[in-house]
C-alpha positions as CSV (number, residue, x, y, z in Angstrom):
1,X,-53.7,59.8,128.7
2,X,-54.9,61.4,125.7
3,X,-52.9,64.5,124.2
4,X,-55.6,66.2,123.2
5,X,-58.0,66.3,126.3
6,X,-56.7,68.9,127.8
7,X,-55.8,70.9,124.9
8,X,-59.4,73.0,124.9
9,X,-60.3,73.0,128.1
10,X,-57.2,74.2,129.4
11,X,-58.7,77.6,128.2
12,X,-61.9,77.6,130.2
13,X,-59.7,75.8,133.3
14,X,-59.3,78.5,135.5
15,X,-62.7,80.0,135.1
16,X,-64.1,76.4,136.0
17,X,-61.9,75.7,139.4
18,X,-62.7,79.4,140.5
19,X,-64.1,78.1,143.7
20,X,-61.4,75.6,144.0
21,X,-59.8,75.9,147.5
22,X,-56.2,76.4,146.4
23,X,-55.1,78.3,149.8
24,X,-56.9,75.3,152.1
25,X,-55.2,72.4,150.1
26,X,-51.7,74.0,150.0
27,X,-51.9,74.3,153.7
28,X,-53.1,70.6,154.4
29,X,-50.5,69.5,151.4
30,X,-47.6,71.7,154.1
31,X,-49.0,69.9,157.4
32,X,-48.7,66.5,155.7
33,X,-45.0,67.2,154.6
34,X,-44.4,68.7,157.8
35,X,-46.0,65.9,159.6
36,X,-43.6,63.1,158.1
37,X,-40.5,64.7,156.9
38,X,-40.1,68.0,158.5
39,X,-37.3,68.9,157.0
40,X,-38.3,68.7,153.5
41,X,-37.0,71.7,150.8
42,X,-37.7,70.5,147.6
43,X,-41.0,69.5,145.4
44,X,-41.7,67.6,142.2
45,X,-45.0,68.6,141.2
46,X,-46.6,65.6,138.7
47,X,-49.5,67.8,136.7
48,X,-48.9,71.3,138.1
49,X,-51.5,72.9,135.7
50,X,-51.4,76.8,135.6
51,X,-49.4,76.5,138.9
52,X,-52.5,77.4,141.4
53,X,-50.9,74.7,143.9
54,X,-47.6,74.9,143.1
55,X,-46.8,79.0,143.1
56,X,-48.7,78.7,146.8
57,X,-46.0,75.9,147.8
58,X,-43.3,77.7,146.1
59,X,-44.2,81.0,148.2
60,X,-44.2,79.1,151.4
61,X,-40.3,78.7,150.6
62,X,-40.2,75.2,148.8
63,X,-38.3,75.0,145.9
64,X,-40.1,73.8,143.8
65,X,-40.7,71.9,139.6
66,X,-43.7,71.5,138.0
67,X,-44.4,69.0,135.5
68,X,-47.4,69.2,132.9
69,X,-48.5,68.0,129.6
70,X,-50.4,71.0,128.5
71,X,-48.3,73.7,126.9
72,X,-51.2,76.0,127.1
73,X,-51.5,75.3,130.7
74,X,-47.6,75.7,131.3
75,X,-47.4,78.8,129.4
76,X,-50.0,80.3,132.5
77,X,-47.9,79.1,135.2
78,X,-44.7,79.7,133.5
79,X,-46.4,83.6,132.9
80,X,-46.9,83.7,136.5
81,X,-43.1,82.8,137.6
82,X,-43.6,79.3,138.2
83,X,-41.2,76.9,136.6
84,X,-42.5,73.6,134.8
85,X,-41.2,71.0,132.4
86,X,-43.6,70.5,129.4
87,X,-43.7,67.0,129.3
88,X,-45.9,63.7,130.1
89,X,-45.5,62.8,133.6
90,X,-44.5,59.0,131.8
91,X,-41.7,60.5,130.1
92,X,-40.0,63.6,131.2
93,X,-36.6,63.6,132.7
94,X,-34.4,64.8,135.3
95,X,-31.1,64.9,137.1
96,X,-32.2,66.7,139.9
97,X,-33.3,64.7,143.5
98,X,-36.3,65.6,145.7
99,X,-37.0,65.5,149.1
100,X,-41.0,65.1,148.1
101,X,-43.1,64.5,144.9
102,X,-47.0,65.6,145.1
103,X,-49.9,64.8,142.2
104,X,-52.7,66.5,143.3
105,X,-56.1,66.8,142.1
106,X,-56.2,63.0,141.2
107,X,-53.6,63.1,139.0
108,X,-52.9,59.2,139.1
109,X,-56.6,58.4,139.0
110,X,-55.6,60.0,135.0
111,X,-53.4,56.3,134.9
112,X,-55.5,53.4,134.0
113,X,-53.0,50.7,133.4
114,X,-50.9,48.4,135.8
115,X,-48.1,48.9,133.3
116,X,-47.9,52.9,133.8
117,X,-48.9,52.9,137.4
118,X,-45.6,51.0,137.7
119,X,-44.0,53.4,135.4
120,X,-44.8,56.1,137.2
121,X,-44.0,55.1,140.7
122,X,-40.7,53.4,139.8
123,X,-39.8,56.6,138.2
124,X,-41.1,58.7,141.3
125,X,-38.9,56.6,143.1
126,X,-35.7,57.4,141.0
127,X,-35.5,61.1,141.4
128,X,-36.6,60.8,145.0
129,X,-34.3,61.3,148.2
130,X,-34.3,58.2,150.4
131,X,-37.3,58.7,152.6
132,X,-39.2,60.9,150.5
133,X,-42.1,61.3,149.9
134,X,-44.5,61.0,147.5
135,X,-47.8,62.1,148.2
136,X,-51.3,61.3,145.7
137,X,-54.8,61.9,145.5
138,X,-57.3,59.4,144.3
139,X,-60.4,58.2,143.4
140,X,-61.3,55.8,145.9
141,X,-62.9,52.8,145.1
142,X,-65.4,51.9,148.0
143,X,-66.6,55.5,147.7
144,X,-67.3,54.8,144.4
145,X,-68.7,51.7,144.2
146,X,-71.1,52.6,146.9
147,X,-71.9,56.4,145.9
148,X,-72.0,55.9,141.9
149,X,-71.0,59.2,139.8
150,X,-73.9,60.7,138.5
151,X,-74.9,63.0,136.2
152,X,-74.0,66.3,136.6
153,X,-74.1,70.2,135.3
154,X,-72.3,73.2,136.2
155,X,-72.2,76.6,135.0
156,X,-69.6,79.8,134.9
157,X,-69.4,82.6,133.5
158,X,-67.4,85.8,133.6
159,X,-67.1,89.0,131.5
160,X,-66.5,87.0,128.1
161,X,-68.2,83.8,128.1
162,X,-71.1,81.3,129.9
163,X,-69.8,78.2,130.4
164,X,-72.2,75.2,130.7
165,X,-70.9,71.9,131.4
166,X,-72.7,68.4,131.3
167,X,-71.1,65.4,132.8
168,X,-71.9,61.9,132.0
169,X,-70.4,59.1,133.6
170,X,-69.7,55.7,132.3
171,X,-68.5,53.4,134.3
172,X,-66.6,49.9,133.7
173,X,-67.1,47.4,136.7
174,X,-63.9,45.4,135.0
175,X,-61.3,48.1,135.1
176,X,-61.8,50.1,138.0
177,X,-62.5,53.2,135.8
178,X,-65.3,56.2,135.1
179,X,-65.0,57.6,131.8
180,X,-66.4,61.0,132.3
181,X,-67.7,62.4,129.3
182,X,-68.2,66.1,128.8
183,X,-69.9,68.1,126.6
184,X,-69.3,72.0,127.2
185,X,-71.2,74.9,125.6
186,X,-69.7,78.4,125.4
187,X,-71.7,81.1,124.6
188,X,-69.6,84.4,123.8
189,X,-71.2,87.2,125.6
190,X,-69.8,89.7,123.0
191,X,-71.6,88.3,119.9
192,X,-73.7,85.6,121.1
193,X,-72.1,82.9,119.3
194,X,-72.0,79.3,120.8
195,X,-68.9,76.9,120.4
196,X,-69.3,72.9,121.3
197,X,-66.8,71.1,123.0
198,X,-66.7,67.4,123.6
199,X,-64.1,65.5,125.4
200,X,-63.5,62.2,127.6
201,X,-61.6,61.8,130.9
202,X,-61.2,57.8,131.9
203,X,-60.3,57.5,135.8
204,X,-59.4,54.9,137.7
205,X,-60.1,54.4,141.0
206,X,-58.2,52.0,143.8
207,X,-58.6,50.8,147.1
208,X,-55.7,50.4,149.6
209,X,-54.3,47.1,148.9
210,X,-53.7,48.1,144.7
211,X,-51.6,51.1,146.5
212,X,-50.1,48.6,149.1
213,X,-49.0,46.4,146.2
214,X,-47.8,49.0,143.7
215,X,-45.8,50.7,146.6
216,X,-44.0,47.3,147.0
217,X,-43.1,46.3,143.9
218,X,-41.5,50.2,143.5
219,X,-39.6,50.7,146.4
220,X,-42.1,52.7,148.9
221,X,-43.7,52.1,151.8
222,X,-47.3,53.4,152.5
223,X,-47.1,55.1,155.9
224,X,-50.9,56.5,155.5
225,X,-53.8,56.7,153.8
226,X,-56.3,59.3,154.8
227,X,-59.4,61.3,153.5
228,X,-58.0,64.7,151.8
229,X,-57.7,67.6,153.5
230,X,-59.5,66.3,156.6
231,X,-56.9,63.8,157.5
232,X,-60.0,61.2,158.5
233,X,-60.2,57.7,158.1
234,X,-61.4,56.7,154.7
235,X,-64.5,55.1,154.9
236,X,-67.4,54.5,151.3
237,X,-68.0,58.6,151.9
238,X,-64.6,59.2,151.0
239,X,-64.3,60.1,147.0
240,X,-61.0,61.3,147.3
241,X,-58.4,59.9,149.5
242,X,-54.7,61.2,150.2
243,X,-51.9,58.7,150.3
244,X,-48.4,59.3,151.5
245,X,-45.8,57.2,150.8
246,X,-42.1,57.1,151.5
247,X,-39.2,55.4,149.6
248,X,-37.0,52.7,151.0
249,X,-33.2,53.3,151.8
């Protein structure tokens, strides 16, 4: 993943996931851990962001870390009370155990090689208990392949700024990925000024056997695989798709 991607839009990030249901997520996120290991404490927290998942976990009595790349981002959730590590999700470190590990809002979908899926998930798997759990979101390929991203705009706005947001997919039949390419316009309410901002996020996508294979070779298990938050079979309507996976004794 690029450094840099995040580094501007980290400071319209909040006002664009407004309407993100935080509250409904957390809860399905709780069921799921309660579902398969009930008595669960502790949470790793792969891209915690400005902590809007995370400080909802950590209020429900989990103790709980964050991990994220983006120190503007951290400094937000760290503001808030929520504790993070500033770091790559490749590369940051740890001497402390978890019962489970989450990466929400397709934060392995951000991984595009075989080389750091295995990176990751070996990893995951080091500063895991035995039989915990580590629980993903991600772009799923039938979905994809059958719905094709499109085109898309969105706009937001509060008392400072507009926000206008163009999408444009790109999307390579070889590698499993969608490089999304945005272009963002902010117009400043105050003085009418505009600023540009460009930037490029390449996700992969991946059907069940890629997360079948890579949980083998890493020492999990994948005990389900299910549409997120509904808990339904995934079928080619299902962009985003929970997995849950426990690690071997």
């Amino acid at each position: 993943m690029d450094s840099e991607v995040f580094k501007m839009y980290s400071k319209y990030y909040n006002l664009f996931y407004a309407d993100k249901k935080y509250s409904s997520e957390v809860e399905y996120i709780n069921e799921v851990i309660k579902r398969f290991s009930p008595k669960a404490k502790s949470i790793l927290e792969y891209g915690s962001g400005t902590g809007g998942h995370g400080l909802l976990l950590q209020d429900m009595g989990y103790r709980i870390m964050g991990v994220e790349r983006s120190q503007d981002m951290a400094n937000v959730a760290l503001s808030k009370g929520y504790q993070c590590q500033v770091s790559d999700i490749l590369d940051f470190t740890t001497n402390e155990k978890y019962d489970v590990c989450i990466a929400l809002f397709h934060v392995v979908s951000y991984l595009n090689s075989n080389q750091d899926l295995v990176k990751l998930f070996t990893k995951t798997r080091s500063v895991l208990n035995d039989s915990g759990l580590f629980v993903f979101d991600v772009w799923f390929t039938p979905a994809v392949m059958y719905q094709q991203p499109e085109v898309r705009i969105k706009k937001v706005e509060d008392d400072e700024v507009i926000v206008t947001r163009l999408a444009r997919p790109d999307i390579d039949y070889i590698s499993n990925t969608v490089t999304v390419n945005y272009e963002v316009l902010v117009k400043n309410k105050k003085n009418n000024q505009y600023v540009e901002l460009s930037e490029a996020h390449r996700m992969r996508h991946f059907g069940v056997p890629e997360i079948n294979l890579l949980a083998e070779q890493t020492g999990f298990k994948v005990i389900k695989a299910e549409e997120f938050l509904t808990s339904n079979q995934p079928s080619n309507q299902t962009w985003g798709v929970n997995f849950i996976l426990q690690a071997k004794s």
